[in-house]
LUMGUDREN-581444 format. One line per field, with one value per residue: residue number from 1; x, y, z of N, C-alpha, C, CB in turn. Coordinates in nm, 2 decimals. Glycine has a CB too. Example, Ala and Ser with C-alpha at 12.3 -4.5 7.8 and 13.67 -1.06 7.14 Angstrom:
# LUMGUDREN-581444
i <- [1, 2]
npx <- [1.32, 1.28]
npy <- [-0.57, -0.22]
npz <- [0.78, 0.71]
capx <- [1.23, 1.37]
capy <- [-0.45, -0.11]
capz <- [0.78, 0.71]
cpx <- [1.32, 1.29]
cpy <- [-0.33, 0.00]
cpz <- [0.78, 0.79]
cbpx <- [1.13, 1.41]
cbpy <- [-0.45, -0.06]
cbpz <- [0.90, 0.57]
END
This chain:
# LUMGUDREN-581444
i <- [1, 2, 3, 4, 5, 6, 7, 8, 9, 10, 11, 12, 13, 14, 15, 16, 17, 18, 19, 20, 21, 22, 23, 24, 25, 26, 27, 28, 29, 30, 31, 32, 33, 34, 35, 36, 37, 38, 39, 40, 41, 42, 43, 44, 45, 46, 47, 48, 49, 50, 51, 52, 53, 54, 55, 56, 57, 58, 59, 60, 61, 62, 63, 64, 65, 66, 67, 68, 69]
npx <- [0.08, 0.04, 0.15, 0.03, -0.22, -0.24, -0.24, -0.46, -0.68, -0.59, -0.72, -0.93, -1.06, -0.98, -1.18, -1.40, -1.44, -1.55, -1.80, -1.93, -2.25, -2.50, -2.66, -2.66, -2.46, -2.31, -2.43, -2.26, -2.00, -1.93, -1.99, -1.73, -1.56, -1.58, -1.53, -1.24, -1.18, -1.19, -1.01, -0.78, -0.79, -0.75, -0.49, -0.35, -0.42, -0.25, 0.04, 0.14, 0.33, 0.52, 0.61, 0.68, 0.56, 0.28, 0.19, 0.21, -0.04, -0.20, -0.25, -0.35, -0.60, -0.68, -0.70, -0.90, -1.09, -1.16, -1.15, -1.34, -1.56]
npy <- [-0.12, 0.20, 0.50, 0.75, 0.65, 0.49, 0.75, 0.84, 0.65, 0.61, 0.88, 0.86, 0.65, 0.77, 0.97, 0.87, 0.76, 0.98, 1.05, 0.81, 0.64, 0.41, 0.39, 0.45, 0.30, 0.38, 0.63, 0.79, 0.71, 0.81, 1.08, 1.09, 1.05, 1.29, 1.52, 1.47, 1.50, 1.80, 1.88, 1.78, 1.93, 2.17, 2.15, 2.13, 2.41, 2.52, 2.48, 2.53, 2.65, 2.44, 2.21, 1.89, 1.83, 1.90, 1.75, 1.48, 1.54, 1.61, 1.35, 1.17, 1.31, 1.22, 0.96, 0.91, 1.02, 0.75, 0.59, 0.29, 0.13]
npz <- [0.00, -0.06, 0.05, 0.05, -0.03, 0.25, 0.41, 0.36, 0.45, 0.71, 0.80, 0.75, 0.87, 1.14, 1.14, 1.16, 1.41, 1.52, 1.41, 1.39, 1.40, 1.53, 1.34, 1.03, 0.83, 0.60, 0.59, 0.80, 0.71, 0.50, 0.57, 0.76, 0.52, 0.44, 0.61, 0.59, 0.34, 0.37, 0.62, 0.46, 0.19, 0.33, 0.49, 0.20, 0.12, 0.31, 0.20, -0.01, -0.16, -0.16, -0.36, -0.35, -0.11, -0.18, -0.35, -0.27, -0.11, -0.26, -0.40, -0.13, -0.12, -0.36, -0.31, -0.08, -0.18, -0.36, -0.19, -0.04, 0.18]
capx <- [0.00, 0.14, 0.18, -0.08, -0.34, -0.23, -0.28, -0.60, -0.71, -0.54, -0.80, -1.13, -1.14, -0.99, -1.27, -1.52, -1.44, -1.58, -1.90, -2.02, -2.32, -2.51, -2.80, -2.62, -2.29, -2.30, -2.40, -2.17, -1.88, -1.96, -1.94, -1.61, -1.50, -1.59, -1.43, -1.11, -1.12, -1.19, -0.86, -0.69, -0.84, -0.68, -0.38, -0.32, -0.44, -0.11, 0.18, 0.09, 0.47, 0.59, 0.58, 0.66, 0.49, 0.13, 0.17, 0.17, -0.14, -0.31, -0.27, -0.42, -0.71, -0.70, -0.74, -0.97, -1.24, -1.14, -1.13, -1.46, -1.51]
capy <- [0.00, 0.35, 0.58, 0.84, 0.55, 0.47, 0.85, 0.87, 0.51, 0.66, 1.03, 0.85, 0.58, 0.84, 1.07, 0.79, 0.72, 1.07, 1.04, 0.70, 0.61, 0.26, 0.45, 0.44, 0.30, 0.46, 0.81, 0.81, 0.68, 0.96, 1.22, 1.06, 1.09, 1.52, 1.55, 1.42, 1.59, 1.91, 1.86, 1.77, 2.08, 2.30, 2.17, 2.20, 2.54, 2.59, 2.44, 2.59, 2.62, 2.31, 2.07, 1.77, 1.77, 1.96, 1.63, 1.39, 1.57, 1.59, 1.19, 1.16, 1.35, 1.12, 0.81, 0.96, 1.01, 0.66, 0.50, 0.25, 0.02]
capz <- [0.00, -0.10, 0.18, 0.02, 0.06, 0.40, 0.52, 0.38, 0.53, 0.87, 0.84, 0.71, 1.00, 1.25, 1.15, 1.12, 1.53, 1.55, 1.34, 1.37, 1.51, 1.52, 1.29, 0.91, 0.84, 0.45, 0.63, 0.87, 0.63, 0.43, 0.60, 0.76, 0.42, 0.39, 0.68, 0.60, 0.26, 0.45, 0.62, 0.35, 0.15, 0.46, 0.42, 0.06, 0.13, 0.40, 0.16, -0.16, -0.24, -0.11, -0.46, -0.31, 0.00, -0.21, -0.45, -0.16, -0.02, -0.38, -0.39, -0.05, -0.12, -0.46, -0.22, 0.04, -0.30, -0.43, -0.05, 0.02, 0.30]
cpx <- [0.09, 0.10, 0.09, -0.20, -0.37, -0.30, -0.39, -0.71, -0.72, -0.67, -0.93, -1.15, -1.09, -1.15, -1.40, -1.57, -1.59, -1.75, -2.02, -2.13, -2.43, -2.66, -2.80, -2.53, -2.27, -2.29, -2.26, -1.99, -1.87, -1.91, -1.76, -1.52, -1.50, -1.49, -1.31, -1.03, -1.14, -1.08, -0.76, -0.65, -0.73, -0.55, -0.31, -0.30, -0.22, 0.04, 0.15, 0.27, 0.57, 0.54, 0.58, 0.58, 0.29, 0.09, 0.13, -0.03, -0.26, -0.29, -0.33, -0.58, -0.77, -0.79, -0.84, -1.11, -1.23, -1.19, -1.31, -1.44, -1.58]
cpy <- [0.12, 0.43, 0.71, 0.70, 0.50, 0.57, 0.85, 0.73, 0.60, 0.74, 0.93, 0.77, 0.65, 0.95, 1.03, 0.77, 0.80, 1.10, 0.94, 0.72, 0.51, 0.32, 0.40, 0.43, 0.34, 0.57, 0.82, 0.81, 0.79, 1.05, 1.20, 1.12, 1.22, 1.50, 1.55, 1.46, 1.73, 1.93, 1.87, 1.90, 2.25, 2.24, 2.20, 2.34, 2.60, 2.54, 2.42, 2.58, 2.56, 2.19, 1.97, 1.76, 1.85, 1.85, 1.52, 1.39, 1.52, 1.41, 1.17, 1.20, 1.26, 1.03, 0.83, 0.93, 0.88, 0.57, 0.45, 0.15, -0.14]
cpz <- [0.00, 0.05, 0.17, 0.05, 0.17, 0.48, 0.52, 0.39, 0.65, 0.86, 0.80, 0.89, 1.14, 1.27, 1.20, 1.27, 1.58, 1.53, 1.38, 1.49, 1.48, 1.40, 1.14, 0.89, 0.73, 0.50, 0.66, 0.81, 0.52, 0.49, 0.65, 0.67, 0.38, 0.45, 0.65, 0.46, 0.27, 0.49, 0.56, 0.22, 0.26, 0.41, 0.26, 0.06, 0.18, 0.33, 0.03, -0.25, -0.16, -0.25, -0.39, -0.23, -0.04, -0.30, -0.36, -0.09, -0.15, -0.39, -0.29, -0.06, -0.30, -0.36, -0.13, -0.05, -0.38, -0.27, -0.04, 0.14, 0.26]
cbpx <- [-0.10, 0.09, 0.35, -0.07, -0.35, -0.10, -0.24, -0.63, -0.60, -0.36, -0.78, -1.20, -1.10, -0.85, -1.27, -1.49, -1.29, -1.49, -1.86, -1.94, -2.37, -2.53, -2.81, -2.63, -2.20, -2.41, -2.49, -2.20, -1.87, -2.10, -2.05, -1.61, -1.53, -1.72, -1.44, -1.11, -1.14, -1.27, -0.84, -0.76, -1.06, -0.72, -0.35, -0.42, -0.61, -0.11, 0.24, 0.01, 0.54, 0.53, 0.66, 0.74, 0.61, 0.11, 0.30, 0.28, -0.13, -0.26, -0.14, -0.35, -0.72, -0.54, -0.63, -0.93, -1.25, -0.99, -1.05, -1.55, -1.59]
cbpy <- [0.00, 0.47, 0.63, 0.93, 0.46, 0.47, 0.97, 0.97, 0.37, 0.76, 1.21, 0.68, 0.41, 0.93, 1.12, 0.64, 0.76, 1.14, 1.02, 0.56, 0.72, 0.14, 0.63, 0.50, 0.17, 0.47, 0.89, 0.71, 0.54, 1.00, 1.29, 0.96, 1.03, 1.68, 1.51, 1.25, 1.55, 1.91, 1.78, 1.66, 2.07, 2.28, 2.09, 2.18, 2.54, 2.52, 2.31, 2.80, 2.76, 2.26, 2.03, 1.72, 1.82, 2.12, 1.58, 1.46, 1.76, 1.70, 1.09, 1.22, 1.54, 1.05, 0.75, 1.15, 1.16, 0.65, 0.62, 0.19, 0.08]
cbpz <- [0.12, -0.29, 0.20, -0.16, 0.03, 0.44, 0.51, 0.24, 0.54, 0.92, 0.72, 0.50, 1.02, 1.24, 1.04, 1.02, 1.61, 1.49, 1.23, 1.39, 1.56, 1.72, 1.32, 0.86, 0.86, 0.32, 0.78, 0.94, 0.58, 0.40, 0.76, 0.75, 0.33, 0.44, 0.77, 0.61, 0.14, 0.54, 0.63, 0.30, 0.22, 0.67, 0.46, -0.03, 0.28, 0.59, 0.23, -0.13, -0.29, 0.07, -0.57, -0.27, 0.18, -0.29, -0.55, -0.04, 0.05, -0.56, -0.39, 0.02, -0.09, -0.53, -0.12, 0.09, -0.44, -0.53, 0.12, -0.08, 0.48]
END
């Protein structure tokens, strides 16, 4: 597993801790998933002229909108 797919594994089911609730596991994993490209969104935002490490982020938020469970 690539290390951009990892991070954005690590933010969905950290987020998902945050969210869940025994009601809808699609909602819930959903929103998970904003959240985590909200985040991700922010950062981009703060390392605008950092190539390497704004490519990293843009693969992450790749995986984040590809990521199911």
């Amino acid at each position: 597993m690539s290390q951009a797919k990892d991070k954005a594994k690590e933010l969905v089911q950290e987020f998902y801790k945050w969210v869940a609730t025994p009601d809808d596991r699609d909602i819930e994993f959903y929103k998970s998933k904003q959240c985590a490209l909200i985040c991700v969104d922010e950062m981009l935002q703060e390392i605008e002229g950092f190539p390497y490490a704004y490519k990293f982020w843009e693969e992450v938020k790749n995986e984040i909108k590809n990521y199911d469970i």
